[in-house]
KEVEX-410726 format. One record per atom (N, C-alpha, C): x, y, z. Coordinates in nm, 4 decimals, decimal comma. Each point is the difference from the previous one (the first is absolute). Layout:
// residues N
<rec east="X" north="Y" up="Z"/>
...
END
This chain:
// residues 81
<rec east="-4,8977" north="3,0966" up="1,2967"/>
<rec east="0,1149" north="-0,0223" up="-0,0868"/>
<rec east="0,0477" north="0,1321" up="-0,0577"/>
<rec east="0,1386" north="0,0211" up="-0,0363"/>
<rec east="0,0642" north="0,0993" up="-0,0100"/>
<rec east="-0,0365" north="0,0194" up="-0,2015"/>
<rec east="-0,0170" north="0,1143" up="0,0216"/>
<rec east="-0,0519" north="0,0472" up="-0,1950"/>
<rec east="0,1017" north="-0,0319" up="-0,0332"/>
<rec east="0,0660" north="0,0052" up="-0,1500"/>
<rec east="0,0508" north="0,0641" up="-0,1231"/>
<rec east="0,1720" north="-0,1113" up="0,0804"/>
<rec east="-0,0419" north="-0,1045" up="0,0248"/>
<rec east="0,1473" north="-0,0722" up="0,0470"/>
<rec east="0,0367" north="-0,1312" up="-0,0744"/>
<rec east="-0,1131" north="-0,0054" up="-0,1432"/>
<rec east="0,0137" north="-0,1310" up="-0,0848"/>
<rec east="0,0379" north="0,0538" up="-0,1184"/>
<rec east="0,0522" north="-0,0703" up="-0,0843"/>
<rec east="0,0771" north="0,0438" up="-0,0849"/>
<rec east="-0,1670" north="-0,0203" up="-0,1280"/>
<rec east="0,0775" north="0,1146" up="-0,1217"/>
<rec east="-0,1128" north="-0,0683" up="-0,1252"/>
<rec east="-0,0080" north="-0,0967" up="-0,0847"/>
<rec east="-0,0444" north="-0,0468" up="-0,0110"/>
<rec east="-0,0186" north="-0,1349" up="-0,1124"/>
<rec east="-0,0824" north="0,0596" up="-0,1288"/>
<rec east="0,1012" north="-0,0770" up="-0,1203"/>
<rec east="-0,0099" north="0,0559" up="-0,1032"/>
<rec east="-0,0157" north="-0,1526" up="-0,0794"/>
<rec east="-0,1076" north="0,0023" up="-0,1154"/>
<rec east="0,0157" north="-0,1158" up="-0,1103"/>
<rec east="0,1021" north="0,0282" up="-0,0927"/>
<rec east="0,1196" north="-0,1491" up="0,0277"/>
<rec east="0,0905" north="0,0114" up="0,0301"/>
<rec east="0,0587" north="-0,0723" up="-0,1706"/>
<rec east="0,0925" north="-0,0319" up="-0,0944"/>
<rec east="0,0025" north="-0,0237" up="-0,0935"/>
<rec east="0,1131" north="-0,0589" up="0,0236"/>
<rec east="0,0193" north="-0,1995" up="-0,0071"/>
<rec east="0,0879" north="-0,0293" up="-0,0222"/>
<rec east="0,0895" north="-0,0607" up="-0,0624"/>
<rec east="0,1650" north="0,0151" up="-0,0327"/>
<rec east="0,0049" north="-0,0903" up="-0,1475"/>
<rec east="0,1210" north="-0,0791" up="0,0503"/>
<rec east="-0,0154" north="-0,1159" up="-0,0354"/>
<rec east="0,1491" north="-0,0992" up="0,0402"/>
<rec east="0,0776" north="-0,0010" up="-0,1558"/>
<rec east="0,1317" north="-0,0533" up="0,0387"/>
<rec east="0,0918" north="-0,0011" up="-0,0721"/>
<rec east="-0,0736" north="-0,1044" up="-0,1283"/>
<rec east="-0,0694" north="-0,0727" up="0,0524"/>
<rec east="-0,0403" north="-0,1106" up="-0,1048"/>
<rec east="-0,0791" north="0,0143" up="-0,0964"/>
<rec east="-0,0584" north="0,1447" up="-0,0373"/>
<rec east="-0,0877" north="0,0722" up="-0,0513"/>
<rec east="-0,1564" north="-0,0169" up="0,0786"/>
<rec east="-0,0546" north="-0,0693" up="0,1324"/>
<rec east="-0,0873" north="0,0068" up="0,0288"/>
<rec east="-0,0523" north="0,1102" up="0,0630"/>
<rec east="-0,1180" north="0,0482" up="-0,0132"/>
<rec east="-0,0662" north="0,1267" up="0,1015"/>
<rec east="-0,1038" north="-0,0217" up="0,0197"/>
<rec east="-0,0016" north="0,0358" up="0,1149"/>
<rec east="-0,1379" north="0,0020" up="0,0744"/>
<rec east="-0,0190" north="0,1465" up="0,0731"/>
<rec east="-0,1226" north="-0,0131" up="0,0717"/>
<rec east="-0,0516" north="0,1236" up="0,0549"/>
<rec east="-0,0433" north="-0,0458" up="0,1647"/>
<rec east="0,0598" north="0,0799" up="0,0915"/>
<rec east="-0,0189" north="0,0124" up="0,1574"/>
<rec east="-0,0471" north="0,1153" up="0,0377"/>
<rec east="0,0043" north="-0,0048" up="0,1454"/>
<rec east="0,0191" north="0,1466" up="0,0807"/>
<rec east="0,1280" north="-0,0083" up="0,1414"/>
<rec east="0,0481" north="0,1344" up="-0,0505"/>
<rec east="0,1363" north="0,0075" up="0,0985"/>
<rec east="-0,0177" north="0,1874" up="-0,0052"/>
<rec east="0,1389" north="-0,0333" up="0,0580"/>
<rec east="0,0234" north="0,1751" up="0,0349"/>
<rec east="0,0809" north="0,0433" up="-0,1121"/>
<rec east="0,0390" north="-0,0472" up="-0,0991"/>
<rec east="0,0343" north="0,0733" up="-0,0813"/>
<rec east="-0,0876" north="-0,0418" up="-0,1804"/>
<rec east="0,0571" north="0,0387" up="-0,0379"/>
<rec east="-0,1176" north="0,0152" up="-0,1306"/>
<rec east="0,0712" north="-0,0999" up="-0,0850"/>
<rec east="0,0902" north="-0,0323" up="-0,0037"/>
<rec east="0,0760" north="-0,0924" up="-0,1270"/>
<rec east="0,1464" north="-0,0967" up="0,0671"/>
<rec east="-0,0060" north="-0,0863" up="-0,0270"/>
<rec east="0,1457" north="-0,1220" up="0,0549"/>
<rec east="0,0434" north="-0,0525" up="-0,1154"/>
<rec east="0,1275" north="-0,0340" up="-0,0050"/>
<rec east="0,0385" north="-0,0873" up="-0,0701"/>
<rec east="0,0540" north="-0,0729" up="0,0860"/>
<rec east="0,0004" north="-0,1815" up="-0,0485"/>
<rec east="0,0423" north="-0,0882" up="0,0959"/>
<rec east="0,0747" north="-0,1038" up="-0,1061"/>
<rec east="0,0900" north="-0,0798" up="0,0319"/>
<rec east="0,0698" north="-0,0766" up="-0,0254"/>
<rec east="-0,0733" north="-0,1240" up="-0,0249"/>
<rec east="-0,0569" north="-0,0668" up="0,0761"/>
<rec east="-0,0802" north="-0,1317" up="0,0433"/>
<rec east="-0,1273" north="0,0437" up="0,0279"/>
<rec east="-0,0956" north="-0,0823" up="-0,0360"/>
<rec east="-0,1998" north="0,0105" up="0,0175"/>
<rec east="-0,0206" north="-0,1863" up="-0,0112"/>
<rec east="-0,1006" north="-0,0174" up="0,0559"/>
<rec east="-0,0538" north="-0,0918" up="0,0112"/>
<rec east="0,0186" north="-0,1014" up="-0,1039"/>
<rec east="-0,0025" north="0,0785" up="-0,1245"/>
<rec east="-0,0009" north="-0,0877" up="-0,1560"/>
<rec east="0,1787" north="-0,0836" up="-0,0138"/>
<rec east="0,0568" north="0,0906" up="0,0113"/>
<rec east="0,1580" north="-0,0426" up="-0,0202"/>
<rec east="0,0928" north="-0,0562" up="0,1379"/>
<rec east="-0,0867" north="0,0282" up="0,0766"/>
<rec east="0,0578" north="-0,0826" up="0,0867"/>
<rec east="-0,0013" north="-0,1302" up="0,0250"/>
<rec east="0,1334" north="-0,0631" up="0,0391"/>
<rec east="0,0356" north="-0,1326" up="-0,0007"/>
<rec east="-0,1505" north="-0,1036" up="0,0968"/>
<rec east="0,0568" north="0,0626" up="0,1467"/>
<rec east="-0,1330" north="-0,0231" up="0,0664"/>
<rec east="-0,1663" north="-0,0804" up="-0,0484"/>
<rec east="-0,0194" north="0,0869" up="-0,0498"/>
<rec east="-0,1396" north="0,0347" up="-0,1081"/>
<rec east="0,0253" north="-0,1120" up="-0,1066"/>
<rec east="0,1254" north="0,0532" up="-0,0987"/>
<rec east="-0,0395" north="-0,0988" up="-0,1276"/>
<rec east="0,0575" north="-0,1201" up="0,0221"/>
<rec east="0,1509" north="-0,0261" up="0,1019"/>
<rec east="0,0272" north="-0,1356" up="0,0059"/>
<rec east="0,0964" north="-0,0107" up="-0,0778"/>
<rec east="0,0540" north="0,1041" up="-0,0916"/>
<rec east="0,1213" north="0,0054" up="-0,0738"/>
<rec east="0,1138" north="0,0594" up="0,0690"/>
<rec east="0,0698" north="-0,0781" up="-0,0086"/>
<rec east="0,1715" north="0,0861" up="0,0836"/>
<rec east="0,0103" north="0,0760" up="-0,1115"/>
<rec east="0,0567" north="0,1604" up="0,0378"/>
<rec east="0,0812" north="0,0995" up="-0,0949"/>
<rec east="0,0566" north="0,0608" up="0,1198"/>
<rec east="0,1048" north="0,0465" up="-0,0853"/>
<rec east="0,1172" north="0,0809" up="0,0603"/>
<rec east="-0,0408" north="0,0964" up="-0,0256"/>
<rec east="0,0068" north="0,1616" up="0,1139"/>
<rec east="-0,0528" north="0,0831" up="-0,0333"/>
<rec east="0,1846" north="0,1074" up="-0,0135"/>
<rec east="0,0175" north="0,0174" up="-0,0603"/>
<rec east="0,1011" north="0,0587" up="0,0201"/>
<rec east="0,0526" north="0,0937" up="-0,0749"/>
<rec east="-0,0041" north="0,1431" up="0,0023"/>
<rec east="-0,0157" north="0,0862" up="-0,0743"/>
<rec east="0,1967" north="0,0322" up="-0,0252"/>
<rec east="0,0579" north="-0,0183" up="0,1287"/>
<rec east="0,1258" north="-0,0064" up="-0,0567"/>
<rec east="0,1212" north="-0,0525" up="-0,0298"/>
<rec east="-0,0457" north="-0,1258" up="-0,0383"/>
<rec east="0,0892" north="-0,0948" up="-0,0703"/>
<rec east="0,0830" north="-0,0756" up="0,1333"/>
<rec east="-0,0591" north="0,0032" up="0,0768"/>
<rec east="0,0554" north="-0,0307" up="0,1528"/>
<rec east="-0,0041" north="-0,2041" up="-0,0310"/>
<rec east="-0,1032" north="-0,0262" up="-0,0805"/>
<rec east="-0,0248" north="-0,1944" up="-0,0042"/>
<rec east="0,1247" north="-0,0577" up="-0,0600"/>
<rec east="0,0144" north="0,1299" up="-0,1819"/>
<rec east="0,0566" north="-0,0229" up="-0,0339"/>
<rec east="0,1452" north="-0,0270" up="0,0136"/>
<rec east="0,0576" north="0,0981" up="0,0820"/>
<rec east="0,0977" north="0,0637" up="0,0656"/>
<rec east="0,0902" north="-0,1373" up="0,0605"/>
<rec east="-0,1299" north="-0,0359" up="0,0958"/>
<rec east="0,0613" north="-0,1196" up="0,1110"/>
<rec east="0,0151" north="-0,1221" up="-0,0809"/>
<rec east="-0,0729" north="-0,0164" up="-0,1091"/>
<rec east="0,0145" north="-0,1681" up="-0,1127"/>
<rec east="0,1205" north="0,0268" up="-0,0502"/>
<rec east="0,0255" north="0,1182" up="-0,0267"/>
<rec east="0,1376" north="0,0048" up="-0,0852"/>
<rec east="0,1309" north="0,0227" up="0,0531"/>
<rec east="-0,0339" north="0,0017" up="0,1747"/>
<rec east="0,1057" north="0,0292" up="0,0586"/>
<rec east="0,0479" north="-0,0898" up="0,1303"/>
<rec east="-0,1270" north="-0,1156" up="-0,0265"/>
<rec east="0,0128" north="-0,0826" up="0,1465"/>
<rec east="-0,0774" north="-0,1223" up="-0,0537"/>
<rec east="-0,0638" north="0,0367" up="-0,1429"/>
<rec east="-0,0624" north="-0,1333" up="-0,0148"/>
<rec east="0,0857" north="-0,1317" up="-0,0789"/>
<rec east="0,0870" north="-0,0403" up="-0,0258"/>
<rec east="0,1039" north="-0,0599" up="-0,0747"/>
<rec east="0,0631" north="-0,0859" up="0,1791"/>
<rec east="0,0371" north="0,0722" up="0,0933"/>
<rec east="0,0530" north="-0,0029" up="0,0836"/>
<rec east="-0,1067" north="-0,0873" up="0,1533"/>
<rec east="-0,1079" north="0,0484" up="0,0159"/>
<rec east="-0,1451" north="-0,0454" up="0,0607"/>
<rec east="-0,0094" north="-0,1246" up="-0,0539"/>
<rec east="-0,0618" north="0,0324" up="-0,1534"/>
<rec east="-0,0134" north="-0,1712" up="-0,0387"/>
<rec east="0,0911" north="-0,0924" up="0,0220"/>
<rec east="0,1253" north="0,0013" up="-0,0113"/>
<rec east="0,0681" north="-0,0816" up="-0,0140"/>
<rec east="0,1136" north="-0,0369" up="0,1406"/>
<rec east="-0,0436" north="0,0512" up="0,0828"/>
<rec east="0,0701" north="-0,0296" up="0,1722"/>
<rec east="-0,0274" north="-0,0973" up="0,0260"/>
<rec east="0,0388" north="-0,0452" up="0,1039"/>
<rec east="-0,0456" north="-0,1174" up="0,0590"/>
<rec east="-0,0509" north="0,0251" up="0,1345"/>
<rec east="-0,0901" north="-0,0828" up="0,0478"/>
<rec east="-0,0637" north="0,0121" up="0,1125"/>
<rec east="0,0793" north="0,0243" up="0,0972"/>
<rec east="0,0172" north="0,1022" up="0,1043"/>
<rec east="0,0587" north="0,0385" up="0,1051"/>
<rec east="0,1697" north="0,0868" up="0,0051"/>
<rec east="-0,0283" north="-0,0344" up="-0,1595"/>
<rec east="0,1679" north="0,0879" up="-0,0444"/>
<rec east="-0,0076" north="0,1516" up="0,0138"/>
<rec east="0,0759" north="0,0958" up="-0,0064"/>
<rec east="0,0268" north="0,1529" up="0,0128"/>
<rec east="-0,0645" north="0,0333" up="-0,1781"/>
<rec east="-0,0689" north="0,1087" up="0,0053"/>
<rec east="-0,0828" north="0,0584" up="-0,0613"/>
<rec east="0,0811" north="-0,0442" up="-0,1520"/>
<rec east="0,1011" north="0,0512" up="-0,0047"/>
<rec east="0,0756" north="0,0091" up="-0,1256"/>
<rec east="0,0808" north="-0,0974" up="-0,0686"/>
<rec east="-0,0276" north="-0,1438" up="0,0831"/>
<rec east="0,0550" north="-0,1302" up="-0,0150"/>
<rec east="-0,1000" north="-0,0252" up="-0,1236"/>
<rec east="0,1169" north="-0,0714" up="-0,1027"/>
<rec east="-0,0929" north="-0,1037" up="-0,1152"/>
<rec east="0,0694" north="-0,1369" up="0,0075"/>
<rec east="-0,1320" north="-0,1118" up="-0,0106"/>
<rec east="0,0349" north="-0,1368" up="-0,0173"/>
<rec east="0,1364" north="-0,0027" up="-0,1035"/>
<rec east="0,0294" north="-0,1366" up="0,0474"/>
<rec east="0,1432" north="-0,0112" up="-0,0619"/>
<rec east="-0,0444" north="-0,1313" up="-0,1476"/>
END
């Protein structure tokens, strides 16, 4: 086998957005991550919106009035009469 062709692994320090941290090994020394095991939907079984830029909000206030209230098979922007 060929020497010096794997990368280094370092104990690795990591912190999610949710305030959780834990400790691994990777190639770099420190991550920050968005989602970990704890806050994820997956895992806990809670729906959340992860959405850092107002993108959920965005679409309720700009399509949700209009969505709810269509009728089945009508054009996007149709409201019941």
């Amino acid at each position: 086998m060929k020497a010096d062709i794997h990368p280094k692994y370092f104990d690795c320090k990591v912190s999610c957005g949710c305030g959780n941290k834990f400790q691994t090994r990777a190639t770099v020394k420190e991550l920050h991550i968005e989602i970990c095991s704890v806050c994820h939907p997956f895992y806990t079984g809670v729906q959340k919106f992860v959405d850092s830029a107002g993108r959920v909000d965005r679409f309720k206030k700009r399509y949700g009035e209009a969505v709810a209230g269509a009728q089945p098979g009508a054009p996007a922007g149709a409201k019941k009469k």
